[in-house]
RODO-2510 file (C-alpha; in nm, 4 decimals, decimal comma):
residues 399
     n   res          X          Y          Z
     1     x     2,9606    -6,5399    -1,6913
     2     x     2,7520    -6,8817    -1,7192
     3     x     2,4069    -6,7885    -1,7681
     4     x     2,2911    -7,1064    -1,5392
     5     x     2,5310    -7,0129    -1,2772
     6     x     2,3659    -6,9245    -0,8948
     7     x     2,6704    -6,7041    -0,8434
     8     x     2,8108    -6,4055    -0,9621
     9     x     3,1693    -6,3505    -0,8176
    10     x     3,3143    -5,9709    -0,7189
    11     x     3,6405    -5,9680    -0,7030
    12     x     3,8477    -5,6951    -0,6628
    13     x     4,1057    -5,5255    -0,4316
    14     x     4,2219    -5,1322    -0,3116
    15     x     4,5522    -5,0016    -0,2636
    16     x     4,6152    -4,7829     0,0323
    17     x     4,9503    -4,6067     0,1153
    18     x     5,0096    -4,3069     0,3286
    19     x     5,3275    -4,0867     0,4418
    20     x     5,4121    -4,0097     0,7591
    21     x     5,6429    -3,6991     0,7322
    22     x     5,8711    -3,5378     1,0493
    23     x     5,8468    -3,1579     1,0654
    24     x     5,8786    -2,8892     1,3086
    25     x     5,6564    -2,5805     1,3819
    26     x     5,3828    -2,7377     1,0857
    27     x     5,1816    -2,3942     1,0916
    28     x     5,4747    -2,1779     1,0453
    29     x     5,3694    -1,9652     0,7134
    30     x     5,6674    -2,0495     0,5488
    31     x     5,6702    -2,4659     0,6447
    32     x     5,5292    -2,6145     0,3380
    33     x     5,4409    -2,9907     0,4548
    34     x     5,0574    -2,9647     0,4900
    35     x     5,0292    -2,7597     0,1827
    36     x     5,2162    -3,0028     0,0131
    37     x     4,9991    -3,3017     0,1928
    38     x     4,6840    -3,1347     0,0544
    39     x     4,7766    -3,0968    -0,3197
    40     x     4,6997    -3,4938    -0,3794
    41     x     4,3402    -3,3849    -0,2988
    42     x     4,3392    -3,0858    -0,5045
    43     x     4,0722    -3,0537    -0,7850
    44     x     4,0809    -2,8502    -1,1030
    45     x     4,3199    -2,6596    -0,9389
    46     x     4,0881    -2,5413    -0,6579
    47     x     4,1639    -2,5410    -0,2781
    48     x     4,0781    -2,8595    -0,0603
    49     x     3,7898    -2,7697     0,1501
    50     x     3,8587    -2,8644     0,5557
    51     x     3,7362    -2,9403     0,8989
    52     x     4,0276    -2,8283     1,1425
    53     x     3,9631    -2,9914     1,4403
    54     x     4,1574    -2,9645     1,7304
    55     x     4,2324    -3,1418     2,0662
    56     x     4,0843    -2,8844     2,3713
    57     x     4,3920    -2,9798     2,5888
    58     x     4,6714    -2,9141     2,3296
    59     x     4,4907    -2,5490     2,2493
    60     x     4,5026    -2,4667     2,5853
    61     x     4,8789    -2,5925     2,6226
    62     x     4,9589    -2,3292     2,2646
    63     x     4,7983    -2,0187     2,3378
    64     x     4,7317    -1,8558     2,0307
    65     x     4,7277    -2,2199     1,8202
    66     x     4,3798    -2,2024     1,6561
    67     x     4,4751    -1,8816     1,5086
    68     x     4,8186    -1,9816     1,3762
    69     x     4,6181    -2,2423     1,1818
    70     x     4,3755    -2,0235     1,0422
    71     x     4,6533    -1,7641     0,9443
    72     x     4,8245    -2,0614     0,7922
    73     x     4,5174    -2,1305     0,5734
    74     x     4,4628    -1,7701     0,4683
    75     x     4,8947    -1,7715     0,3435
    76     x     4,8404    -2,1054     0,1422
    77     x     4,4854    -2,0255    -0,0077
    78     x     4,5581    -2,1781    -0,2896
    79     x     4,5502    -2,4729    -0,1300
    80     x     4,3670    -2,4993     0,1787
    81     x     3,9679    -2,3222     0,2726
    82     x     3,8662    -2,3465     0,5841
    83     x     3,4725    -2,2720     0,5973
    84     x     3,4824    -2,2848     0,9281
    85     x     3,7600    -2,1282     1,1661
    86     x     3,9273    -2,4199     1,3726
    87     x     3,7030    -2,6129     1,6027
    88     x     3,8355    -2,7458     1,9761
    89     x     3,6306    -3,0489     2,0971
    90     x     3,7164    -3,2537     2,4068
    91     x     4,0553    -3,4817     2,3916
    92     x     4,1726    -3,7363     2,6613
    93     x     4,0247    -4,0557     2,7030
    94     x     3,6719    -3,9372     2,8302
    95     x     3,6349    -3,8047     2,4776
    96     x     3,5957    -4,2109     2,3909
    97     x     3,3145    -4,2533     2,6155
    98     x     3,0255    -4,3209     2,3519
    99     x     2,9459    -4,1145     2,0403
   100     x     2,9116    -3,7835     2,1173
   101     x     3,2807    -3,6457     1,9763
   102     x     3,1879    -3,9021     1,6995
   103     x     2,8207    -3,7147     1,6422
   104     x     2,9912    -3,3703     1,6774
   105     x     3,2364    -3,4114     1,4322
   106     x     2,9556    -3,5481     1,1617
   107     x     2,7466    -3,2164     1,2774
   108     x     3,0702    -2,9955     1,1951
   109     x     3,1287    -3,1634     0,8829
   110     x     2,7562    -3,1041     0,7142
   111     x     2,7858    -2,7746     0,8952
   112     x     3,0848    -2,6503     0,6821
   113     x     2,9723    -2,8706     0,3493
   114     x     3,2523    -3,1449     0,3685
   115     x     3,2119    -3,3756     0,1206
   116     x     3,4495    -3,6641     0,0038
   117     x     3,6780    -3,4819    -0,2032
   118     x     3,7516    -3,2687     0,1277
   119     x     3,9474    -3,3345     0,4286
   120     x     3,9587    -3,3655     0,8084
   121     x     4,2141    -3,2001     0,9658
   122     x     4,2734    -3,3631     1,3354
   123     x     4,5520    -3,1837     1,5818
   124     x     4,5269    -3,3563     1,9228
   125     x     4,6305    -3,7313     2,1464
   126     x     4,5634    -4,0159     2,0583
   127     x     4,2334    -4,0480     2,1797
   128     x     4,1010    -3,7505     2,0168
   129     x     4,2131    -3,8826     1,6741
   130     x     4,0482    -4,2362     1,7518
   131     x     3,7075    -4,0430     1,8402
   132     x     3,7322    -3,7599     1,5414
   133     x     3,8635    -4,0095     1,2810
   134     x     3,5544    -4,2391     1,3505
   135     x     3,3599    -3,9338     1,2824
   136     x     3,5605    -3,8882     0,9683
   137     x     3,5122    -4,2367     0,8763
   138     x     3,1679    -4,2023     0,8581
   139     x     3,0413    -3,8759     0,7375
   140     x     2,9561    -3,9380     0,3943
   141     x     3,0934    -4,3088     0,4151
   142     x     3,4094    -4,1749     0,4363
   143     x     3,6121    -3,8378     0,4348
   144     x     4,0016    -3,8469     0,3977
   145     x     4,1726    -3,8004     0,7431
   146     x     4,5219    -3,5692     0,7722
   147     x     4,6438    -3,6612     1,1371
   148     x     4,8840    -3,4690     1,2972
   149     x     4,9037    -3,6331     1,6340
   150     x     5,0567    -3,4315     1,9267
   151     x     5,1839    -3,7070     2,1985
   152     x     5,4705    -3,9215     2,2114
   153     x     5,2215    -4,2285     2,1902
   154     x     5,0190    -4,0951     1,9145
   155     x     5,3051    -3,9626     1,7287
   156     x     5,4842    -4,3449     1,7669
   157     x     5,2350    -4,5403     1,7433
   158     x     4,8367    -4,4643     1,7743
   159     x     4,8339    -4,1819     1,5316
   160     x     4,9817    -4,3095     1,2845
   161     x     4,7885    -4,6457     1,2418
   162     x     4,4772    -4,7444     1,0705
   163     x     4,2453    -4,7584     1,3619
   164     x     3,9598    -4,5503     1,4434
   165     x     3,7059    -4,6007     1,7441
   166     x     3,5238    -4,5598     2,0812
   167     x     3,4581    -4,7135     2,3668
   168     x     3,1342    -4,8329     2,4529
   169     x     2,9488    -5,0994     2,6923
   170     x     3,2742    -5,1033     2,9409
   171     x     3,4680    -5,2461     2,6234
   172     x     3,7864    -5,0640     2,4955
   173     x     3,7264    -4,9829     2,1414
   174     x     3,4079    -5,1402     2,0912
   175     x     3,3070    -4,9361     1,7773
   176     x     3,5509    -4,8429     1,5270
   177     x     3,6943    -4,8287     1,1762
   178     x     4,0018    -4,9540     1,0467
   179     x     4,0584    -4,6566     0,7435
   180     x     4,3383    -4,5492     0,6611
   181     x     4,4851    -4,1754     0,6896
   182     x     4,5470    -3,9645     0,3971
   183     x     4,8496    -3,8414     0,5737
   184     x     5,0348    -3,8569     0,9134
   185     x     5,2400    -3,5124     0,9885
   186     x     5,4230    -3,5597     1,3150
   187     x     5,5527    -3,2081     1,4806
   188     x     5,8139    -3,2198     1,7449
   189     x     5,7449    -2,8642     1,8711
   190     x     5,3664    -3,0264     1,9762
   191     x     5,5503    -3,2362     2,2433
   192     x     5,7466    -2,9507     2,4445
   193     x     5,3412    -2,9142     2,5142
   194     x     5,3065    -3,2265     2,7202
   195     x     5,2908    -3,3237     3,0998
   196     x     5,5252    -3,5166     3,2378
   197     x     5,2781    -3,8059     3,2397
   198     x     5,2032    -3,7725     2,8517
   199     x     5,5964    -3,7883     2,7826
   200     x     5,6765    -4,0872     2,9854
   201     x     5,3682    -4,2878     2,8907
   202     x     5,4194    -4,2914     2,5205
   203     x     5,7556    -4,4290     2,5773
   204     x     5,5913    -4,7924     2,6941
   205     x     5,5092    -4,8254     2,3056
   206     x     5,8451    -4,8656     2,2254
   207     x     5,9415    -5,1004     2,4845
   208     x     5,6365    -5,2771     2,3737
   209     x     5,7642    -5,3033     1,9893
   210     x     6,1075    -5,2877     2,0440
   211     x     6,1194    -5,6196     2,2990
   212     x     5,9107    -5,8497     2,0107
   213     x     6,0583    -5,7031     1,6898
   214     x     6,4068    -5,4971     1,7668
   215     x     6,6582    -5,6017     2,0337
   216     x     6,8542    -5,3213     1,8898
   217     x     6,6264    -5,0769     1,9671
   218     x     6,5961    -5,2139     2,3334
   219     x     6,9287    -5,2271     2,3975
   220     x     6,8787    -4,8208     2,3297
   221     x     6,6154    -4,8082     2,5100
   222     x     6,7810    -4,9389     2,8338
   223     x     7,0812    -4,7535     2,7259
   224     x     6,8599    -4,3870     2,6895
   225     x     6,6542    -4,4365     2,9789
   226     x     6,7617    -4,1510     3,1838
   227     x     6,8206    -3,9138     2,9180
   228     x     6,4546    -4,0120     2,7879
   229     x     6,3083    -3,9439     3,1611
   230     x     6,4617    -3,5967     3,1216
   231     x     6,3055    -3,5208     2,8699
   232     x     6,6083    -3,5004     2,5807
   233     x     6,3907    -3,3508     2,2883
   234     x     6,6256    -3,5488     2,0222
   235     x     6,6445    -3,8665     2,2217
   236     x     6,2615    -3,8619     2,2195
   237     x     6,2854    -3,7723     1,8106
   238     x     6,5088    -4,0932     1,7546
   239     x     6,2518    -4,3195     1,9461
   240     x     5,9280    -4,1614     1,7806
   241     x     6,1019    -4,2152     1,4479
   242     x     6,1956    -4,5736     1,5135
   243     x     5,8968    -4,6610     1,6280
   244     x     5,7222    -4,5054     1,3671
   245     x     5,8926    -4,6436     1,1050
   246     x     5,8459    -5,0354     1,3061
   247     x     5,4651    -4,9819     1,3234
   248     x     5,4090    -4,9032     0,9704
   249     x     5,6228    -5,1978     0,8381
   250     x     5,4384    -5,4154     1,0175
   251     x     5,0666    -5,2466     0,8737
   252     x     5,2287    -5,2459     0,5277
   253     x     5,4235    -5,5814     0,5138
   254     x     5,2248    -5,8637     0,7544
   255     x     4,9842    -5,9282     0,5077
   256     x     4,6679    -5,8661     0,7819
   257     x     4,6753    -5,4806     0,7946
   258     x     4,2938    -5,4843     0,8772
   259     x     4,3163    -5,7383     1,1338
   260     x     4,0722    -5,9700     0,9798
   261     x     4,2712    -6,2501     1,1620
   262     x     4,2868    -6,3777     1,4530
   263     x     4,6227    -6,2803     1,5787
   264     x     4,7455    -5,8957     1,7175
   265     x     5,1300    -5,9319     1,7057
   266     x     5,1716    -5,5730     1,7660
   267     x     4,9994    -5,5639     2,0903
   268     x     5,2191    -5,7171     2,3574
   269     x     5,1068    -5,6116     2,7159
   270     x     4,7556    -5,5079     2,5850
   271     x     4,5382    -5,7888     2,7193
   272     x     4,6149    -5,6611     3,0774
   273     x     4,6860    -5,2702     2,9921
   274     x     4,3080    -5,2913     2,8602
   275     x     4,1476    -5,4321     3,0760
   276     x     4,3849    -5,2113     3,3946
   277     x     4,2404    -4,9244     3,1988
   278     x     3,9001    -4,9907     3,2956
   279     x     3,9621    -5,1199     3,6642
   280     x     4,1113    -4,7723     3,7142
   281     x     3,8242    -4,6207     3,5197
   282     x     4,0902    -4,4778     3,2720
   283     x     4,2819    -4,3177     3,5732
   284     x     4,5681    -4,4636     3,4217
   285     x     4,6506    -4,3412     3,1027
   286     x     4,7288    -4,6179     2,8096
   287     x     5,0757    -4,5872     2,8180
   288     x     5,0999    -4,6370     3,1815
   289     x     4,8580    -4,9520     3,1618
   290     x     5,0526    -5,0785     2,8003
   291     x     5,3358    -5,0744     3,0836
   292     x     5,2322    -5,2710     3,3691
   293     x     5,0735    -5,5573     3,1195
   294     x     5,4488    -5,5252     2,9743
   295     x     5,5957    -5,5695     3,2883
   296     x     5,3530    -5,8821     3,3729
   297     x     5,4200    -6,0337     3,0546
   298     x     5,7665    -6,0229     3,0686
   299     x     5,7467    -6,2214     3,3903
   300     x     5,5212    -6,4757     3,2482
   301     x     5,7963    -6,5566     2,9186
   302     x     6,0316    -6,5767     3,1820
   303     x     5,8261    -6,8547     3,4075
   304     x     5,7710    -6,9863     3,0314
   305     x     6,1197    -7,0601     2,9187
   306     x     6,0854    -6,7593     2,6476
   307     x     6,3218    -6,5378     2,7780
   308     x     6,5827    -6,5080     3,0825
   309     x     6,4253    -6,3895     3,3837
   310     x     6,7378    -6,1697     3,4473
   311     x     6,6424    -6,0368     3,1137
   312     x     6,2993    -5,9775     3,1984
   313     x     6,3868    -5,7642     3,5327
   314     x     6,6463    -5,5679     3,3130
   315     x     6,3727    -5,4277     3,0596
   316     x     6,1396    -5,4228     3,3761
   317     x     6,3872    -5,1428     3,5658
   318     x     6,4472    -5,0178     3,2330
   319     x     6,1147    -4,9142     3,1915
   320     x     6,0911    -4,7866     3,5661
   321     x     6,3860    -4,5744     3,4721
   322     x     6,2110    -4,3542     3,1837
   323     x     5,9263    -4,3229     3,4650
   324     x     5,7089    -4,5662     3,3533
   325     x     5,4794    -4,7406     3,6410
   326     x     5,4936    -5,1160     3,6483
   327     x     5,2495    -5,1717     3,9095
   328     x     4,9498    -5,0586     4,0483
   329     x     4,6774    -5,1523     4,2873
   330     x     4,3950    -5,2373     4,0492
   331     x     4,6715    -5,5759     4,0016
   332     x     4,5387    -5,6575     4,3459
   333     x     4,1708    -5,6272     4,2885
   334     x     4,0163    -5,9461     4,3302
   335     x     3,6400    -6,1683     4,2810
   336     x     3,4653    -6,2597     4,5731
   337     x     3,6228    -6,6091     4,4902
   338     x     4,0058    -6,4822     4,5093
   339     x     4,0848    -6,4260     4,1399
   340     x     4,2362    -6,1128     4,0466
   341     x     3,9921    -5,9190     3,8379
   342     x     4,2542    -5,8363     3,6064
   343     x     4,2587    -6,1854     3,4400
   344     x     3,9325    -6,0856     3,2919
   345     x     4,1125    -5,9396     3,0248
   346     x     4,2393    -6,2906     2,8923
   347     x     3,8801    -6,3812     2,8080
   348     x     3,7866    -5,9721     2,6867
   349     x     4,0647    -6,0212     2,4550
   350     x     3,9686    -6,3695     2,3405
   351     x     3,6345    -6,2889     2,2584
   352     x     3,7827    -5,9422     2,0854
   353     x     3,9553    -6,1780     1,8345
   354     x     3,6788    -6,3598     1,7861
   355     x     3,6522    -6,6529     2,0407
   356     x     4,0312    -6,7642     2,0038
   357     x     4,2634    -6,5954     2,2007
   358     x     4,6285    -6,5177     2,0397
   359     x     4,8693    -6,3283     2,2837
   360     x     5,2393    -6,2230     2,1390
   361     x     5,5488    -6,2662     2,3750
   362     x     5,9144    -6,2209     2,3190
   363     x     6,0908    -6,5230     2,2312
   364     x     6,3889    -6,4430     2,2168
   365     x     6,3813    -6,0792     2,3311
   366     x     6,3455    -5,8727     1,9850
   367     x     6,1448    -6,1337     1,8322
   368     x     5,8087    -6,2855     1,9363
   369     x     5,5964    -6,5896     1,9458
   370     x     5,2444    -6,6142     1,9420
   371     x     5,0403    -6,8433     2,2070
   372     x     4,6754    -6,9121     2,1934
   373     x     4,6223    -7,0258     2,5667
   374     x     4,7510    -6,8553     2,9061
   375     x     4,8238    -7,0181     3,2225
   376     x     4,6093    -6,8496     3,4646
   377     x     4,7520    -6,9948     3,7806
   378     x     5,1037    -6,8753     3,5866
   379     x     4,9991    -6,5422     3,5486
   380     x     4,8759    -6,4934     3,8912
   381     x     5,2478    -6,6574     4,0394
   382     x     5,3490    -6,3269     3,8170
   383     x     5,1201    -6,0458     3,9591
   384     x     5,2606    -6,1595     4,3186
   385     x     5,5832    -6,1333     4,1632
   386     x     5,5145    -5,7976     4,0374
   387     x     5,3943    -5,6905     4,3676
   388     x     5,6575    -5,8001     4,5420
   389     x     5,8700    -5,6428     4,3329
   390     x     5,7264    -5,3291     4,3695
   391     x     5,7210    -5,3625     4,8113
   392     x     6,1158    -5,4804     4,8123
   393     x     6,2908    -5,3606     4,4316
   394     x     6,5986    -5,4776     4,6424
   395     x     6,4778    -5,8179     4,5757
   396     x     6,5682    -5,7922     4,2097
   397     x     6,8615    -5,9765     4,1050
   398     x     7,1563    -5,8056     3,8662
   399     x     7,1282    -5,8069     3,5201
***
């Protein structure tokens, strides 16, 4: 170091990595994958110490779930102490409304003497393991996170990313964490749990990565769509696992995992899904409003030259086909000076990446190109397209 220097340089840099492993039945005595998950955090031989936490919806979905886990705990004591028997707190998206899941979770967590060598265990949606890993993230500065996330969108995408946070001020996400899991465990018996609702909308996430980074996987997709609206348990495996294994490729290899950039290249459709999700006052869940910005997009890279407009109407009815809405109302909501309200979301999500707006599109379909400006006099040509696409679907040409 120079002595006369004004500056002292810290350099240095972590490595993260995490699993995300496919199991059924995880609290079966005899299924070893969150034992084994825990042993990394072992000490001295000694048991992990945990919060379970679990989402107040699923429990109530698996009678008799909260005990399983604590019976599951007492079999593998050599690895896992629960001080506390499993806690349910609030899941859904009103558990995102301000801090107090976030507060709770902290209280829990001096309550049953976690510290940072110990874990949080978090069963629920993905909005419950946004609002109980922020919690995680900052008791203590930071307690290691096991996820095991119990929707099709959590389990395929959500869940197993490195995002924590709640909303707050009307903003989506306004207070967060990006922190990585310890682990990701995602259990297929969890979603024989879910409303119809919760198994279509988590199916707009792969749309959403498959038409900007798999044409493959769309063309399945389109091909699946009934079978997927039926609820085919091993259809729905193939597209959690493909989606799964697209999302944390992209966190691991595009060299921005953190988002400290400007540009969100996994979030096609999300400048209008967010901002539909507050119009509606979260009546529509994310998946639903992930689809309609989808749909609206895809018009817009048609008008654009990105992508055939046939092609755009094909994933469009595909979508419709798994059950997926691609309108709704709130599309119609309008100023006092005629614009539609939802184009606020263009400047939300400008000023969310820091004051210069980067949207992804497909360009072609299964790959995507990234645009710092939208034509707002475009976009609203596509919301009456939309519309009228919803009043007369006859109008739609052939693929």
């Amino acid at each position: 170091m120079d002595a006369d220097s004004p500056h002292i340089e810290s350099l240095f840099s972590v490595s993260y990595g995490y699993r995300v492993t496919f199991t059924s039945d995880v609290f079966a005595p005899d299924n070893p994958v969150l034992a084994d998950q825990l042993r990394s955090r072992a000490i001295a031989g000694r048991p992990v110490r945990c919060l379970a936490l679990v989402d107040e919806g699923l429990a109530a979905a698996t009678p008799g779930l909260t005990d399983r886990m604590a019976a599951y705990a007492e079999v593998h004591a050599d690895r896992v102490l629960l001080p506390l028997p499993p806690v349910c707190l609030p899941g859904g998206e009103g558990t995102k409304r301000g801090l107090e899941t976030v507060l709770r979770v902290v209280a829990l967590g001096v309550e049953a003497g976690i510290c940072r060598q110990s874990v949080v265990i978090a069963v629920g949606g993905g909005a419950f393991l946004d609002a109980v890993g922020l919690g995680a993230a900052l008791l203590h500065r930071g307690v290691s996170l096991l996820r095991l996330p119990s929707t099709v969108l959590s389990q395929n995408d959500s869940g197993i990313g490195v995002k924590n946070g709640v909303n707050l001020h009307g903003m989506k996400n306004a207070l967060g964490t990006f922190a990585p899991p310890l682990a990701v465990i995602n259990d297929s018996r969890f979603l024989r749990t879910l409303s119809p609702r919760d198994w279509t909308a988590g199916i707009a996430e792969a749309f959403k990565v498959a038409a900007i980074r798999d044409a493959g996987f769309l063309d399945w997709l389109e091909n699946h769509a009934e079978q997927l609206a039926a609820r085919n348990m091993a259809g729905m495996e193939t597209l959690i696992r493909r989606c799964a294994a697209l999302h944390c490729n992209h966190i691991a290899s595009s060299g921005d995992p953190f988002e400290t950039g400007s540009a969100r290249p996994l979030d096609f459709g999300h400048w209008a899904a967010h901002r539909l999700e507050t119009l509606t006052d979260y009546a529509l869940r994310h998946g639903e409003a992930v689809a309609i910005g989808i749909a609206l997009d895809l018009l817009y890279a048609a008008r654009r030259g990105y992508i055939l407009h046939a092609e755009a109407l094909r994933v469009i009815r595909a979508m419709a086909r798994c059950g997926l809405p691609v309108w709704h109302a709130a599309l119609g909501a309008c100023h006092a000076n005629g614009i539609p309200a939802v184009l606020d979301g263009i400047e939300e999500f400008r000023l969310h990446l820091g004051g210069r707006l980067h949207v992804t599109f497909p360009c072609p379909l299964g790959s995507r190109r990234e645009v710092t400006e939208i034509d707002r006099s475009l976009m609203r040509d596509c919301i009456t397209e939309l519309t009228s696409l919803h009043e007369r679907p006859e109008r739609e040409a052939p693929p």
